[in-house]
C-alpha positions as CSV (number, residue, x, y, z in Angstrom):
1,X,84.2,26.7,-31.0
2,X,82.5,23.9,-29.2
3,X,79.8,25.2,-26.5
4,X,78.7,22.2,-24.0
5,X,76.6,22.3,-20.5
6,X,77.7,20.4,-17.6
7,X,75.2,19.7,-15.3
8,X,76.0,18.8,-11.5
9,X,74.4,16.2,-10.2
10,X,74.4,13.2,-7.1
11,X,72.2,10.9,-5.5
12,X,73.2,12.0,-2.0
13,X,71.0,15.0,-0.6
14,X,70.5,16.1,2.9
15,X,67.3,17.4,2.9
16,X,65.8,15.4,0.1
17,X,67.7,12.1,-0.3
18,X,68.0,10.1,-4.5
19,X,66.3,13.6,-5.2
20,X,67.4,14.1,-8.8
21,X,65.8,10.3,-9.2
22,X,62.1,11.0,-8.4
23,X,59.2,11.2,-10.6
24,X,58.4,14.4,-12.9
25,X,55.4,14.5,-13.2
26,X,54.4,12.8,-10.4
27,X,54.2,9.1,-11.0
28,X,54.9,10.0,-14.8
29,X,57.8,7.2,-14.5
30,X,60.3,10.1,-15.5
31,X,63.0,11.3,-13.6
32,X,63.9,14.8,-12.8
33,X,67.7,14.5,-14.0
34,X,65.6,13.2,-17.2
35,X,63.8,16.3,-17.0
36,X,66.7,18.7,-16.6
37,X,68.6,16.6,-19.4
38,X,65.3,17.1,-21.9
39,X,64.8,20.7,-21.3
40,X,68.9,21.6,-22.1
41,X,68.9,19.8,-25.2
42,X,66.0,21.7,-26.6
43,X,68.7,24.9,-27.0
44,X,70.0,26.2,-29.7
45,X,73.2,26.7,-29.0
46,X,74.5,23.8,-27.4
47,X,76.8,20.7,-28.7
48,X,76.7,18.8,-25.7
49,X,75.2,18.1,-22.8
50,X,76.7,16.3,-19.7
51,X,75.7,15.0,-16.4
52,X,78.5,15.2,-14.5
53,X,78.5,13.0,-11.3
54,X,80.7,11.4,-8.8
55,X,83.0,8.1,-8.6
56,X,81.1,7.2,-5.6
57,X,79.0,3.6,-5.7
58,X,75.5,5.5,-4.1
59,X,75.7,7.3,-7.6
60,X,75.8,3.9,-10.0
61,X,71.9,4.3,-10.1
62,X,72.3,7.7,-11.1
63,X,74.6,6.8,-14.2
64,X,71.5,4.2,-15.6
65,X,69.5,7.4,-15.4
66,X,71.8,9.2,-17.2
67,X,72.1,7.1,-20.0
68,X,68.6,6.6,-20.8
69,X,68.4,10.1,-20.6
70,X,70.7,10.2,-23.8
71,X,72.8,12.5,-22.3
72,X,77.0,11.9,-21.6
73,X,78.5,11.0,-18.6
74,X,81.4,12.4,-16.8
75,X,82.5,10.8,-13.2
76,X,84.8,12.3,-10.7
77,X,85.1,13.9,-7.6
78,X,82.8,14.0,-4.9
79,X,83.7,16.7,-2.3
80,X,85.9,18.8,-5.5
81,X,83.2,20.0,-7.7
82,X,85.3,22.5,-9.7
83,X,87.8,19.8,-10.7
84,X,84.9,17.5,-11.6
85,X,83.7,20.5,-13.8
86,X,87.1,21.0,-15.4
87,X,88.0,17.2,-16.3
88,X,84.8,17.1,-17.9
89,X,84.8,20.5,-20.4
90,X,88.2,19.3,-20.9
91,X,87.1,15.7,-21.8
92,X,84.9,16.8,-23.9
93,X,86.3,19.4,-25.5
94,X,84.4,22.5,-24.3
95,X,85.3,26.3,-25.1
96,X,82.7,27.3,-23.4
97,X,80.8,25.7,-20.6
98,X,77.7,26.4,-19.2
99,X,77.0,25.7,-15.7
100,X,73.6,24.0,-14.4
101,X,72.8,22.2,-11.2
102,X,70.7,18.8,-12.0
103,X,67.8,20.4,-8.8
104,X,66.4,23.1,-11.8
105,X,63.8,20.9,-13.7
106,X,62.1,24.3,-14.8
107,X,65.5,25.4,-16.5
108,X,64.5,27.8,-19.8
109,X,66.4,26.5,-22.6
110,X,65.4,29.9,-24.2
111,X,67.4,31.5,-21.4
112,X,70.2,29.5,-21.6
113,X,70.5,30.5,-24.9
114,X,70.6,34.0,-24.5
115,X,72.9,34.5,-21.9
116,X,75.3,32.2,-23.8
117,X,74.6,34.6,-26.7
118,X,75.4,37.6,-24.1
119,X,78.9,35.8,-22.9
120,X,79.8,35.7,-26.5
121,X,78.6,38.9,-27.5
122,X,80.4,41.0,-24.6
123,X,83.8,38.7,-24.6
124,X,83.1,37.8,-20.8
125,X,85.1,35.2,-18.9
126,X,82.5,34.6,-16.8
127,X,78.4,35.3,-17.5
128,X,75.9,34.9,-14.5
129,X,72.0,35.6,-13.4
130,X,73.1,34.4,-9.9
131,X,75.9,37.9,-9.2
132,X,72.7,39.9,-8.4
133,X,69.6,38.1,-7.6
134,X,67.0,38.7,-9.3
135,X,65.7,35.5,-10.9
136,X,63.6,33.3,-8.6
137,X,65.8,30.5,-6.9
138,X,65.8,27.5,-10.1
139,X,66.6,29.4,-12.5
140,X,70.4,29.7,-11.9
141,X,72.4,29.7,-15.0
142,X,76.3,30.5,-15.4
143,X,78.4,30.7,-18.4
144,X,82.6,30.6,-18.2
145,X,85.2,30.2,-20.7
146,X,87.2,27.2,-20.6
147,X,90.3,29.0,-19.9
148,X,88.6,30.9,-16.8
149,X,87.8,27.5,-15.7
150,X,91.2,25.9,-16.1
151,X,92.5,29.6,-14.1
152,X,89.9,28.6,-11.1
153,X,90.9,25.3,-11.4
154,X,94.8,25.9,-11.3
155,X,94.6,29.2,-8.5
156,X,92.0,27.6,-6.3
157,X,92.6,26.2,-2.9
158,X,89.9,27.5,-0.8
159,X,87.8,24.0,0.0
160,X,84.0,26.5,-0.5
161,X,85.8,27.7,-4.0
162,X,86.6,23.9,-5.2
163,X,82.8,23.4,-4.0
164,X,81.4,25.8,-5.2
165,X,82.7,25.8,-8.7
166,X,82.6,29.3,-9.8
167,X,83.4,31.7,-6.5
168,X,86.9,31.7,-7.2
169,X,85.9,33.7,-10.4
170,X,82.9,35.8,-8.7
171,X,85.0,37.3,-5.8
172,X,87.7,38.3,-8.4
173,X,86.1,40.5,-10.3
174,X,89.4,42.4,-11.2
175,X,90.8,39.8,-12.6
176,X,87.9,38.4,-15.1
177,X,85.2,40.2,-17.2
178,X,82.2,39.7,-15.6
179,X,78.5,39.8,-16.9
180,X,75.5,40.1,-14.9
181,X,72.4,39.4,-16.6
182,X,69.1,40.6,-14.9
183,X,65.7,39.2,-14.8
184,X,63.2,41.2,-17.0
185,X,61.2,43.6,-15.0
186,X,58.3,41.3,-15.1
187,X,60.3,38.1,-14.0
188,X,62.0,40.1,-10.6
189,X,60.3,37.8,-8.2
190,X,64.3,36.4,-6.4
191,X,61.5,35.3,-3.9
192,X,60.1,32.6,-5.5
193,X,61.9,29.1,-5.2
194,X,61.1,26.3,-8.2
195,X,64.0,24.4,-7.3
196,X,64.2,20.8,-5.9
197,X,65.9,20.9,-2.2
198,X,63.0,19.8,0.4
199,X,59.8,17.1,0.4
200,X,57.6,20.8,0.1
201,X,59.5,21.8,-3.1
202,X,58.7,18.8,-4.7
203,X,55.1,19.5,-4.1
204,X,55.5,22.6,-5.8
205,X,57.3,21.6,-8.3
206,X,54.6,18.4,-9.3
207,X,52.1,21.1,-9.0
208,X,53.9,23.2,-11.7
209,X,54.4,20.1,-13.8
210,X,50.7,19.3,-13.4
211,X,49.2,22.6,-14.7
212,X,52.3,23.4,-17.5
213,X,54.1,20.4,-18.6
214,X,53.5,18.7,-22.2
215,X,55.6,16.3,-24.1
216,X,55.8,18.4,-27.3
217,X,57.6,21.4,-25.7
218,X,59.3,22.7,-22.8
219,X,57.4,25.5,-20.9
220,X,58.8,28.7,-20.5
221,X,60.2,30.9,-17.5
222,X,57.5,33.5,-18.3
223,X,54.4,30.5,-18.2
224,X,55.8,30.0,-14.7
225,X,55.3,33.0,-13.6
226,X,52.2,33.8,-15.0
227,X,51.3,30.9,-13.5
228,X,52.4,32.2,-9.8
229,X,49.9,35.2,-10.7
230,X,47.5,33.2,-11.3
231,X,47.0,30.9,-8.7
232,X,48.7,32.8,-5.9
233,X,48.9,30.2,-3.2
234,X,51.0,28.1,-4.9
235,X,54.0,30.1,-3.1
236,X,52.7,28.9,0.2
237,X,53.6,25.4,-0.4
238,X,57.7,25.6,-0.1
239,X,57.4,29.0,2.1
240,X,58.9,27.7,5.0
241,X,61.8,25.9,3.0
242,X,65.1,28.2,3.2
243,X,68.1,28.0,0.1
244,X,70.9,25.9,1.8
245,X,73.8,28.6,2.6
246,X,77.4,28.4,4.4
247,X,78.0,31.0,6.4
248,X,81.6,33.0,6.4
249,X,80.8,34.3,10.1
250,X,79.0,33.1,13.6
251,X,76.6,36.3,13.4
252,X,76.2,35.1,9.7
253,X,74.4,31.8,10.9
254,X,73.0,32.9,14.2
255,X,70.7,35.3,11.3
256,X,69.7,32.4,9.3
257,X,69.2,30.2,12.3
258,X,66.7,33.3,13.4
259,X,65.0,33.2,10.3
260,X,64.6,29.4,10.6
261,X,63.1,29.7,14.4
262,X,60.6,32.5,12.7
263,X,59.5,30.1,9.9
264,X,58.8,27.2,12.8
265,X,57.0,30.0,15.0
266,X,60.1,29.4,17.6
267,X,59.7,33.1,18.4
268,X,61.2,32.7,22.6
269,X,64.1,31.3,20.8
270,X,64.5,33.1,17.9
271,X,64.8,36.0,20.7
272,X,67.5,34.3,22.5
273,X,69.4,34.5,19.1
274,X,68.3,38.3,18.9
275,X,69.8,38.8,21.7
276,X,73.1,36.9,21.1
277,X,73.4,39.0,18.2
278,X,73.2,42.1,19.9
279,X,75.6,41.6,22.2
């Protein structure tokens, strides 16, 4: 039984363009994909670990990174994520595939391990922290059997379920044995955010780096939040950035574009919106 992660990763960003390509530590001359790669391969239970990232030129830089990462390479689609997932556990021979996003440089291989242990353990088809929320926003990990994937894979044609990867699987809950894993009680802060999306959480995140990273060992989920105990204004540095989110309904995105007005201190048009919603 061959156990590999495939980690999803591009150079294109919205909000935070060749992301995945800047420096971690700040101007430590390595990468974050770097990061992400050296943090997975420090678990236990893993054969393999892949970057998997599109066919598209803009992501050619990406794929030097890669390699001098040590890590292996997949390439495919750029808009059909859950094929790109598929042809690469099935490339490389995966019975069991763990999913990570290449914007989580404080990934816990420790956690990793566990829930993988926890998917095995309970004979899931699909293992998630991200069915309730309760881990802060970076620390996303998902588990699936290859034969779940290939079932996405094969059933899916909803464009959000071939982007998103695994909702095919997560909105069928009849049809796969799910497992939700929760943070520990003292970890239950879903508010926090240590993932790379906007300039401010890259401030947070070289701030993090600065007081916790070493080169012998990857720190741990629990040093991060002990650090946020600590020094409690660190949260104040990404507070205004908001988790990227497609919305199913109008009334679904006239509430996050309220939330966004708030953040800006909009408030005259954050009413308007009120208002609008009301109606």
């Amino acid at each position: 039984m061959k156990t590999g992660v495939i980690i999803q990763a591009r150079m294109a960003s919205t909000r935070l363009p060749a992301k995945v390509a800047k420096e971690l530590p700040y101007a430590s001359g390595i990468t974050v994909i770097e990061q992400v790669v050296r943090r997975l391969r420090k678990c236990r239970v893993l054969d393999c670990v892949v970057v998997a990232t599109t066919t598209d030129k803009s992501d050619d830089t990406l794929v030097k990174l890669v390699r001098k990462a040590g890590a292996k390479l997949f390439r495919g689609s750029k808009n059909d994520v859950l094929s790109r997932y598929y042809y690469a556990a099935k490339k490389f021979r995966m019975d069991t595939v763990v999913r990570i996003t290449s914007d989580c440089p404080c990934v816990d291989p420790s956690l990793v391990d566990s829930m993988v242990g926890v998917h095995l353990a309970r004979h899931a088809d699909y293992t998630a922290n991200v069915v309730k929320t309760t881990f802060p926003d970076g620390y996303d990990v998902e588990v699936l059997g290859f034969k779940s994937l290939r079932t996405a894979f094969e059933k899916s044609v909803n464009p959000q379920d071939r982007e998103h990867v695994t909702s095919y699987i997560r909105n069928r809950p009849g049809e796969f044995r799910v497992a939700s894993v929760r943070a520990p009680a003292w970890g239950r802060r879903p508010e926090l955010r240590v993932t790379l999306d906007t300039p401010d959480d890259y401030l947070l995140l070289c701030a993090i780096y600065d007081q916790l990273y070493s080169h012998s060992r990857p720190f741990t989920f629990r040093e991060v939040i002990s650090l946020f105990r600590r020094k409690p204004w660190l949260e104040q540095i990404n507070r205004r950035s908001l988790p990227k989110k497609r919305s199913r309904t109008i009334n679904e995105e006239l509430r996050q574009a309220v939330s966004l007005l708030e953040l800006q201190e909009l408030d005259r048009a954050a009413e308007v919106f009120r208002k609008i919603l009301k109606k």
